[in-house]
N, C-alpha and C positions, 0 to 999 in steps of 0.2 A: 504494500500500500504506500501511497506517494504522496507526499504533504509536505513539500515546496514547490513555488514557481521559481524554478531555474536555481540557480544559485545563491541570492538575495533573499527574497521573498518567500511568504507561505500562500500557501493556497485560501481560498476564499473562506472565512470562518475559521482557520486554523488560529490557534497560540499556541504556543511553546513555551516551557518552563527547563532550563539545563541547569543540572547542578555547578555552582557559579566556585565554589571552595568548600576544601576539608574544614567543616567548623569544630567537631567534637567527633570523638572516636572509643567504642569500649574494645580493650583486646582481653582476650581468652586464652587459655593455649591451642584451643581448638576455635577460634571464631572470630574473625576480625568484624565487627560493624561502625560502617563511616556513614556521620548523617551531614548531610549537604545541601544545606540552603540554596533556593533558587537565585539570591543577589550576593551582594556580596555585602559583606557584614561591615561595615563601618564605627557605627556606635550600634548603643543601645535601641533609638526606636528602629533599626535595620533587624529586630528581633520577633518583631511585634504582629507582622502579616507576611501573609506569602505563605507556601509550601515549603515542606523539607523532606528532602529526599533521604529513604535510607537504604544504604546497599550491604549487605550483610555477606560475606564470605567463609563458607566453609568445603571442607575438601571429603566427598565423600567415599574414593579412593584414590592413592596412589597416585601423581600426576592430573589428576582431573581436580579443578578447583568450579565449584557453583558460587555463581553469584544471585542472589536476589534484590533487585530493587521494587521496594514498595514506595506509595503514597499514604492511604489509607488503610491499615491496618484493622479496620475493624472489621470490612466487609467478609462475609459468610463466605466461610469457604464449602464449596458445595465437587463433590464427586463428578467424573473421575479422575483419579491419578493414575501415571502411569507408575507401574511398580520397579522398581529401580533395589538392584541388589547392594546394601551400600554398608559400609562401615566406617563413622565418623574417624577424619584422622586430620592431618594439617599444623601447622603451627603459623601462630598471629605475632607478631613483634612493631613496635614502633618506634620513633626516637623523634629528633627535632627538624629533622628534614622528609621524612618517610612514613608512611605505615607500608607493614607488608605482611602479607600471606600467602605461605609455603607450601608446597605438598609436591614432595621428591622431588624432582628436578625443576619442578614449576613453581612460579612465581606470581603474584601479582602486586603491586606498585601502586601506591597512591602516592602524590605529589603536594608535600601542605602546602605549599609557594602556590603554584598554578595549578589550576585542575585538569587532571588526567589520571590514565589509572592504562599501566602498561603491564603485560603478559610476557616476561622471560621465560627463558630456560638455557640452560648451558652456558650464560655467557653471551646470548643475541636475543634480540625483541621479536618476539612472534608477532605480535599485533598488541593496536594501544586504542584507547577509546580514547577521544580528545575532545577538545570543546565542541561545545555542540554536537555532541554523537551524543551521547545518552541522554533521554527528552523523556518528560509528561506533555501527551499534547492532547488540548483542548479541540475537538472536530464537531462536525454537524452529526456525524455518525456516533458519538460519543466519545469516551476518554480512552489514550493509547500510552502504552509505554513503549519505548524504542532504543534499540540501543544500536550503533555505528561499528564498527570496528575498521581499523584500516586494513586494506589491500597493499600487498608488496607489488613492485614490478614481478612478473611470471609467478604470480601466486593464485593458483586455477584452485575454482570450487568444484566439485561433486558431491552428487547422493541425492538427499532433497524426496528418495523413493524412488516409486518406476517413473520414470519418466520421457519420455518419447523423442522430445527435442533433442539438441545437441548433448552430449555426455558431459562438458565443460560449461559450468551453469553463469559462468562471466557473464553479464550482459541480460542476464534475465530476470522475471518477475515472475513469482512460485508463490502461489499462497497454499497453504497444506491443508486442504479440504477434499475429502473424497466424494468424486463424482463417479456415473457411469457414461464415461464419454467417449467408448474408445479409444483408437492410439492412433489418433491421426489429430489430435488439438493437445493444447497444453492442459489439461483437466489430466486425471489420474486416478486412478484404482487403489494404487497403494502410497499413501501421502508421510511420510517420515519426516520432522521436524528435526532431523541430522544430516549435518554434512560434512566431508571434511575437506582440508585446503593440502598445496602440495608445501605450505608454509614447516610443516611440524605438526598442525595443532588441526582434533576437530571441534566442530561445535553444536551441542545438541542442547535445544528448546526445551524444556521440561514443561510442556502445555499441551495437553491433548485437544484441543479445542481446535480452529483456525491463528494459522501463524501465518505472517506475511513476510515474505524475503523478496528483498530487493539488492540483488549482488550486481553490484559495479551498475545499476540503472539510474537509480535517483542520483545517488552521490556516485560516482564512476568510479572513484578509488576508495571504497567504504563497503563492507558487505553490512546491509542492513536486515534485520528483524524486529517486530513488533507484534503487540497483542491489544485486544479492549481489557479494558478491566484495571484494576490499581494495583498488581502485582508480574514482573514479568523475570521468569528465572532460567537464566541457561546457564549452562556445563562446558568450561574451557578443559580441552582432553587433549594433552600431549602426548605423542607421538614418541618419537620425530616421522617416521617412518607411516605411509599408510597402512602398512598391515597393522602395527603397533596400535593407532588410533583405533582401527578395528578390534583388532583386540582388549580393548580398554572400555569400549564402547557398549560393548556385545558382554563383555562381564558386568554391566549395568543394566541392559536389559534384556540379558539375554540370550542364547543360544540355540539350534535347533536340537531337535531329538533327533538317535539314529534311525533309520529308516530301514523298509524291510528290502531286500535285496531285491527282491523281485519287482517294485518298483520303478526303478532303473531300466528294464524292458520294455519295449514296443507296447502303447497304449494303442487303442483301436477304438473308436468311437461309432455310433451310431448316427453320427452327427446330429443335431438339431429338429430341425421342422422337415427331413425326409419322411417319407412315407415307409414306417418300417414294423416288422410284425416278427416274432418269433421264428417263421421262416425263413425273414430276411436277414436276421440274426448270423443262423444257421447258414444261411449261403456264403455269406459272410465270411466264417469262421473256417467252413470249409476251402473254402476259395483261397485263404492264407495258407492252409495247412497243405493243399493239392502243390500250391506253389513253392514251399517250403520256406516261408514266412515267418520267423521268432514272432512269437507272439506271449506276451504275459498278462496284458491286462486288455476285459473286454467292460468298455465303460457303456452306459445306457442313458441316454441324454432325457429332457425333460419329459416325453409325453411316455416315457414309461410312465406316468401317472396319467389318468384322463384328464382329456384338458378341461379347465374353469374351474380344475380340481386342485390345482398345485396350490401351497401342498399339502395333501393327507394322508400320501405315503403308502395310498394302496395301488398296487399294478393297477394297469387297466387291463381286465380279463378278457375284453373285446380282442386283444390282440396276442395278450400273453394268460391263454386260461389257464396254466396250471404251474406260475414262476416259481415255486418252490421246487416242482418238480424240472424245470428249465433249469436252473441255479444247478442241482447238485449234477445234470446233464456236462452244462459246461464248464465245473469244479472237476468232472470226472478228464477232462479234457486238460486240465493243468494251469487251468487259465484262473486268475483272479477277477472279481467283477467288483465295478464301481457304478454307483448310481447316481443321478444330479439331484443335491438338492436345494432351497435357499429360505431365509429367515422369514418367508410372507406366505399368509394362509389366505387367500383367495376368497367370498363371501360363499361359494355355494361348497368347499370342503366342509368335511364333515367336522375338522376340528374347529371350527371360527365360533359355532354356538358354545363349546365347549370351552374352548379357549376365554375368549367375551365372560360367561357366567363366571368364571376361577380371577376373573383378574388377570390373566396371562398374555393379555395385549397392551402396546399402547396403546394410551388414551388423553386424551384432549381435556383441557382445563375444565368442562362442564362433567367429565367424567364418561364422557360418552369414547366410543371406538376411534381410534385415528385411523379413515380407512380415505383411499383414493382408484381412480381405475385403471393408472397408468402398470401397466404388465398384467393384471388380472385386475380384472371386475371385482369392484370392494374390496379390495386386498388389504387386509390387517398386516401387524410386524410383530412378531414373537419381543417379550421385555426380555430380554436376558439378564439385566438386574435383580428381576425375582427368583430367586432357589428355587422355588415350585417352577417356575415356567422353566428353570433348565431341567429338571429334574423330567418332566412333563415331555418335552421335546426327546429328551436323550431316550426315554420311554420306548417311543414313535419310531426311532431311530434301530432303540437297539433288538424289534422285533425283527426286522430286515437283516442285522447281523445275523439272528438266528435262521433265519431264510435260508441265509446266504453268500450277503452280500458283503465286502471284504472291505470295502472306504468307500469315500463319498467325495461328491466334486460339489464344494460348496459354494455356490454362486450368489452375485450379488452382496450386499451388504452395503450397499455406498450411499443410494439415494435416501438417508433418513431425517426424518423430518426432524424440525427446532420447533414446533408449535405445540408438544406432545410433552407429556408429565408422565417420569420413568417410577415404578414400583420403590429404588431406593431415594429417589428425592435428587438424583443426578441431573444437573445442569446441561438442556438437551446441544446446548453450543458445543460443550465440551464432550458430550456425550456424540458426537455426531461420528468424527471419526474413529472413537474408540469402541463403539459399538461392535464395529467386522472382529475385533481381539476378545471380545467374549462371545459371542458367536462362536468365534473358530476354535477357540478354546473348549468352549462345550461340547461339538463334537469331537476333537483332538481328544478330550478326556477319557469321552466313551471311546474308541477306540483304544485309548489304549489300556482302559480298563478289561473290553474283553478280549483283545486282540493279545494283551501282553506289551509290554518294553518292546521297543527297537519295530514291531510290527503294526503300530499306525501309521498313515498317514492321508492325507485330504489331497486333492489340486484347487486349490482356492484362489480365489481373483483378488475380492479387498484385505486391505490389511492399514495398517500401521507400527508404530515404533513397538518392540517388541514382538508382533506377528508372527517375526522369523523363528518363535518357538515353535511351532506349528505348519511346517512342512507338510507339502508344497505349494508353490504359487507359481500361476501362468499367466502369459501376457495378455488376456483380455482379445477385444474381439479387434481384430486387425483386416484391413480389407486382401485380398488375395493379387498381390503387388510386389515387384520389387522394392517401390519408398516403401511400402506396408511391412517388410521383411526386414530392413534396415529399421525401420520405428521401433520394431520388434527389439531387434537384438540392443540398439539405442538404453531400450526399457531394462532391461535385463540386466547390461553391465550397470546401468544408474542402483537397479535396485542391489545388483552385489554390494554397489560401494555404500550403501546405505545400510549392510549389516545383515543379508538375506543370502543364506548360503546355497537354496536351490530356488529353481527358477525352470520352468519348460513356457512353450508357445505350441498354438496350434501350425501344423506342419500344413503347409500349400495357405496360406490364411481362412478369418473363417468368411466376412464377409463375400460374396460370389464367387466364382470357381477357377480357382488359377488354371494356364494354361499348362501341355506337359513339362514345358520346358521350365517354367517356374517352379513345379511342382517336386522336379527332381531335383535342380538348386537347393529349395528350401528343406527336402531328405536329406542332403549333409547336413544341412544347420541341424536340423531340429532330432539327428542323432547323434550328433557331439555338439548338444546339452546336457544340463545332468537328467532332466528326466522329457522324456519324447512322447509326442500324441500326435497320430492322426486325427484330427474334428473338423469339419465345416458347418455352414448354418443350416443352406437350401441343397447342399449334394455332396457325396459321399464322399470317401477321401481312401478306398479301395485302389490299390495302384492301377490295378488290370481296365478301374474305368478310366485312366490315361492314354495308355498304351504296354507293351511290353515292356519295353525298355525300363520303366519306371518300376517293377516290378523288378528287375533284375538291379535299378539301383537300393531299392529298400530293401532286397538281401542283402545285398555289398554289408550298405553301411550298420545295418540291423548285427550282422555279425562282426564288422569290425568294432560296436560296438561290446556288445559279448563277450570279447575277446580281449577288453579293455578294463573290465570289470577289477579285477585287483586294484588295477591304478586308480580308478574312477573312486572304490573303497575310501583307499586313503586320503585321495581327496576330499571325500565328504568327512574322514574323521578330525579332517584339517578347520571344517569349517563346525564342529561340534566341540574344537576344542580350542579353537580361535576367532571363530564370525568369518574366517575365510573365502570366500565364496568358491564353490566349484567352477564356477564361469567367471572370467576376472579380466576384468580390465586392463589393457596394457599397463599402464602408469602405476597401479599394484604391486606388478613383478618388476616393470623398472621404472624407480620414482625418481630417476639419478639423468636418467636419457629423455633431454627435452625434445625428442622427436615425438615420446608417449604419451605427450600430453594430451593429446587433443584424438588419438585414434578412438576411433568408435566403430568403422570395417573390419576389426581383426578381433581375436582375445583371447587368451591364453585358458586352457581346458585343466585345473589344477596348476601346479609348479613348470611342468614342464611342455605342455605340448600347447603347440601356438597353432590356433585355425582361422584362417579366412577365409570364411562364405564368397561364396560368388553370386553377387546382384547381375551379373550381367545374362541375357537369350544365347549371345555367340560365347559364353566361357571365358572372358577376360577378365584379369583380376590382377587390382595392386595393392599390394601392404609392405609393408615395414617391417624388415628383420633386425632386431637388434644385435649387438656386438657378437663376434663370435662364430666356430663353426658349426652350421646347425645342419638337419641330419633330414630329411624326408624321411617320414614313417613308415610308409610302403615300399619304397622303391631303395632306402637307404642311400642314394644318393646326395654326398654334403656340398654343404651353399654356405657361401661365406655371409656375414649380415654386416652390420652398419650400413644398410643402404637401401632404399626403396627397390621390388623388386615388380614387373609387369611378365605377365606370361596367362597362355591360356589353359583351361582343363577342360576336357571331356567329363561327361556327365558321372563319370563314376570315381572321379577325382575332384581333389579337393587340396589347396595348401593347406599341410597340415606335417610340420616340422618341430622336429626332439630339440630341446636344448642343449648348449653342450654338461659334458659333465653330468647329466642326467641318468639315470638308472629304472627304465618302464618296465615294469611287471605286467606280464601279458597271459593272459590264462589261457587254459587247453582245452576249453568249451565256446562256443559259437553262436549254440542253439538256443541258450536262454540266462540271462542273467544271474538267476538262483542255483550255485554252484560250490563246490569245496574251492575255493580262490587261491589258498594256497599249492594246492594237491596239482604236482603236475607243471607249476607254472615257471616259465622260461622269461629269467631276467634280460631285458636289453640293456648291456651297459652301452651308453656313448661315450667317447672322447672323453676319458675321464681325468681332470690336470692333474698334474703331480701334485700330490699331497691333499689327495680329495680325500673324503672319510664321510660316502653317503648311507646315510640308515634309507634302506625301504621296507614299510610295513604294513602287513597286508589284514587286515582285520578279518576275524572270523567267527565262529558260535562263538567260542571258547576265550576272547580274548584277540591275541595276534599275533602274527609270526613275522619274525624280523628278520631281514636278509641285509650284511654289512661289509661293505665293497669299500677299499682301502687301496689307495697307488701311492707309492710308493718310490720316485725314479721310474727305472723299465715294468717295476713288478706291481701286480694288482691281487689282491688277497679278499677271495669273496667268499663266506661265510653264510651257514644257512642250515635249517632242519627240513627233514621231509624230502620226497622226492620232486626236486627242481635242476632247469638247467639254466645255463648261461648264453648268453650270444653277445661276443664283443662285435658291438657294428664299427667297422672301419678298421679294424684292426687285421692289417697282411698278413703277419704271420709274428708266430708267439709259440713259444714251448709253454705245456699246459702241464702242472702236478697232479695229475688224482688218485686217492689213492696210493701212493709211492712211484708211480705208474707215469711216466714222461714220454709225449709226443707232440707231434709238430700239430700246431691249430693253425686252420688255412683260414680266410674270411668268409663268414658264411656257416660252419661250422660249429653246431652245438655241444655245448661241452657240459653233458650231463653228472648230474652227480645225486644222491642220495643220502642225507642229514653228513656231508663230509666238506673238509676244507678245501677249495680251487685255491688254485696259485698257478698266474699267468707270469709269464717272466721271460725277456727280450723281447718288447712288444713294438712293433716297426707299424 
């Protein structure tokens, strides 16, 4: 939100009130509070009117310092919060020139002379609020708090959530309000009030409500945020590093839970508003399986329930008479099922009277139903603030478990109203975005209440800060496009760096029907993601209704996914034990090389393997290899990087290069995700430098297996239980120890072993 004209003046109706000097200070060992008059205090009657500001500092972990500035501290504070994992820590100190507030390596500065209030760490300035950046201002719309921060030269924003536009949020205007708008405008499905900079430091809003950012727009060298209300509090989180920021960040609100393995496999949809019946299910199913098609999960879109009926969560028998007996048909088949559901009960389901009598809707200040026709005729919204009404809902839910059915595709949750009175007295402003986080939490819960640990999981569209406990989220409905495809992945890395460790898209998009040629492009993308779905709106997304060819590329990559799976593992436990994302951003992996700043064509699948999709009909593609010699994953073939590279691929090719120094675990299954990952699998080492020392670890029931690869000069010393082998890519020729057992290793050649120590040695 914007509240100057130009650089002078405010806009019409505005005043502004900036804290003018440190007048009075209380410190703590843990809590520094500065209270700061709007003027500047001369004598005594300078005491007498006006506002004062207080900003209160404490450190809720480790390098992260909160600040809160209030006005009026009496106002009700009213639900909800985000819940934030925190342990008071910090130290406050003052003297005659300074106050200051500590927490590890961070800092922050207040200035008794002139006001300002500056962010260190190590010995340099991350960012500094200075005059005029932190505001009470008076509007037509009511009262704001704002605070400024500065911008460095080459100090780029991200996160901010999914969001569709450019990956580098410089230059834009983000308010964090969840709409359902697609991904072709700047609106957003999943709104995160975190970002972070390439400075060192991120910064996360502590306000679930609407928060307005204004990066490098209003003021061009300032990233601004603000809120309505007389209290506004964010979270300074140092880094230096963007993983680190994540990491720090994601230990405050949060982490995802492990997922079940078989997730990670070929999703298959029913699509949308097709015309489909139990048969056509079946043709379906068969049609993948004749063709030899991995398949793990078959999801069931909306009108598995009758429509004017959504939702009451009973089949419609017209088309599916006996789904119990269908379910354990296509269970017998190997296949997981997912069904769609979303938080609004329709006026003629059977639950709305039901629901309406208990209380378990919103409702309107008269006490009557908040109901509208936009999606279904009379459609109610489940409260999820009332225990009953989850309890009630999870009910509904978990008789379909017993059916059958294995997760749920939880849709919607964005468009909720503010005119509506929630069951615990929650503030519906505030309430608007955080609504989709107990929502999705409620079903997350049932799930993994009867599913077990590690064995839930959802594909869900809305979300917010925190969400990311509650895997998975997809990019919403995208039209069937090249820009459409790019928006996509745009969304995706935005929401990695926003703290969301998995992310899928619908594959060929869903709005109308891409063409084959698009269709097959977006099958690389959309299976090196972490997790893949075919879906459209109005038609089907069957490859054979392409052509063949397409059908021959959704084995390829179907199985080079499958075959990825160990790696893809570690991946995800990367972002269970760090916010990592499986899909990540260049500037993530290298935050050092200002070439990554700005990519949003390419992005790195885990640690090591770098992909870029092809937008283009003819198969042209450019991206950016960073330093080093990097390795083609299929072809093994190395390309030297520091350099932009243009080249084209055929449909069943795709840039998709090893890092150097890397070590991929690659398993000895193809067919289906759900597999022993250790059992059998064949380490790729590449180019590893002298004096590497990589852990690869491959998660399993039981824990995990570790495999530990050591160079040494000429020699490499790899390390390992179970029956696995080795393949050095690139490497000519090498004497191999196994065993006691010495022979000449040619390139190409795997060098099997069984819970025993390899030793490669004169490696050319």
């Amino acid at each position: 939100m914007k509240f100057t004209d130009g650089y002078w003046l405010m806009r019409p109706g505005v005043h502004a009130d900036y804290p003018a000097q440190l007048h009075d200070i209380d410190c703590t060992p843990d809590k520094l509070t500065v209270y700061a008059p709007v003027t500047t205090i001369r004598d005594r009657g300078d005491l007498l009117n006006g506002p004062l500001l207080t900003i209160t500092c404490t450190s809720p972990v480790e390098n992260v310092i909160a600040v809160r500035l209030t006005h009026f501290h009496g106002t009700a504070a009213r639900g909800p919060a985000f819940e934030l994992d925190t342990e008071r820590g910090g130290r406050a100190r003052s003297d005659e020139f300074e106050a200051v507030f500590e927490s590890g390596s961070l800092s922050l500065r207040f200035d008794r002379t002139d006001w300002g209030m500056e962010f260190r760490a190590e010995g340099r300035t991350l960012t500094r609020s200075g005059v005029k950046a932190m505001a009470m201002l008076d509007t037509p719309d009511g009262r704001f708090l704002r605070e400024q921060l500065e911008l460095g030269v080459d100090t780029y924003v991200y996160g901010l959530g999914e969001r569709f536009g450019p990956v580098v949020k410089n230059g834009q205007v983000v308010d964090i309000w969840n709409e359902d708008g697609g991904t072709a405008s700047e609106q957003a499905y999943k709104n995160v009030p975190f970002l972070l900079t390439t400075a060192g430091y991120g910064i996360f809003v502590d306000h679930p409500g609407r928060v307005s950012f204004e990066i490098a727009s209003e003021a061009v060298s300032r990233l601004q945020f603000s809120v309505l209300g007389e209290e506004l509090t964010y979270l300074v989180i140092y880094g230096p590093s963007p993983k680190e920021i994540l990491h720090r960040y994601t230990a405050l609100t949060g982490r995802p839970a492990r997922l079940p393995a078989w997730s990670y496999g070929l999703w298959l949809s029913t699509s949308f508003t097709t015309a489909y019946d139990e048969q056509t299910v079946t043709d379906h199913l068969d049609g993948m399986a004749e063709r030899d098609l991995p398949l793990s999960v078959f999801h069931f879109d909306s009108f598995w329930m009758r429509d004017y009926h959504w939702c009451d969560f009973q089949w419609d028998t017209r088309v599916f008479p006996d789904p119990r007996a269908m379910l354990a048909r296509l269970a017998a088949r190997g296949l997981r099922i997912c069904v769609w559901i979303n938080p609004y009960i329709a006026q003629r389901s059977s639950l709305f009277d039901e629901g309406r009598e208990r209380g378990y809707l919103l409702r309107r200040a008269d006490g009557s139903v908040w109901q509208w026709d936009l999606w279904q005729p009379g459609q109610a919204i489940v409260d999820f603030t009332n225990p009953e009404a989850r309890q009630w809902y999870s009910e509904k839910l978990a008789a379909l478990l017993d059916m059958g059915v294995d997760c749920f595709k939880t849709d919607f949750g964005e468009r909720i109203p503010t005119d509506v009175v929630y069951h615990d007295g929650s503030d519906p402003q505030r309430m608007h975005n955080y609504y989709t986080h107990l929502y999705n939490r409620t079903v997350f819960d049932l799930l993994r209440k009867h599913r077990g640990e590690g064995q839930a999981v959802l594909f869900a569209r809305s979300a917010t800060a925190g969400g990311q406990q509650f895997p998975v989220h997809w990019g919403g409905d995208c039209e069937s496009s090249y820009p459409a495809m790019l928006e996509s992945l745009r969304g995706g890395l935005s929401l990695g760096l926003s703290g969301f460790g998995f992310w899928s898209h619908d594959i060929g998009g869903f709005e109308g029907t891409p063409d084959p040629a698009l269709f097959k492009r977006w099958i690389a993308f959309g299976l090196l993601s972490s997790h893949s779905r075919l879906h459209g709106s109005g038609s089907v997304r069957v490859p054979w209704a392409f052509d063949d060819e397409a059908v021959e590329v959704l084995r390829h990559f179907t199985r080079l996914k499958m075959s990825l799976m160990p790696y893809l593992l570690g991946s995800a436990e990367q972002a269970r034990a760090h916010g990592w994302p499986v899909l990540r951003a260049m500037v993530l992996e290298f935050p050092d090389d200002p070439a990554c700043t700005h990519l949003e064509r390419q992005y790195m699948l885990g640690d090591n393997l770098l992909v870029a999709p092809v937008f283009d009909a003819d198969g042209m593609v450019n991206y950016y290899l960073p330093e080093g010699i990097w390795t083609r994953y299929e072809s093994g073939e190395q390309v030297r990087g520091g350099r932009w590279i243009r080249e084209n691929h055929g449909v069943l090719s795709i840039p998709l290069l090893v890092r150097p120094g890397s070590v991929i675990p690659v398993g000895a299954r193809e067919d289906r995700p759900d597999y022993a990952h250790a059992e059998g699998v064949t380490l790729r080492v590449y180019a590893l430098p002298n004096g590497a020392d990589v852990l690869t670890r491959i998660p399993d029931d039981t824990g995990e297996v570790v495999f530990h690869a050591v160079r040494r000069g000429d020699d490499i010393r790899i390390t390992g239980h179970g029956d696995w082998q080795a393949l050095l890519v690139g490497v000519h020729t090498a004497d191999v120890v196994l065993g006691g057992t010495m022979r000449r290793h040619a390139q190409g050649m795997l060098i099997h072993a069984t819970g025993e120590l390899v030793t490669v040695s004169g490696i050319r």
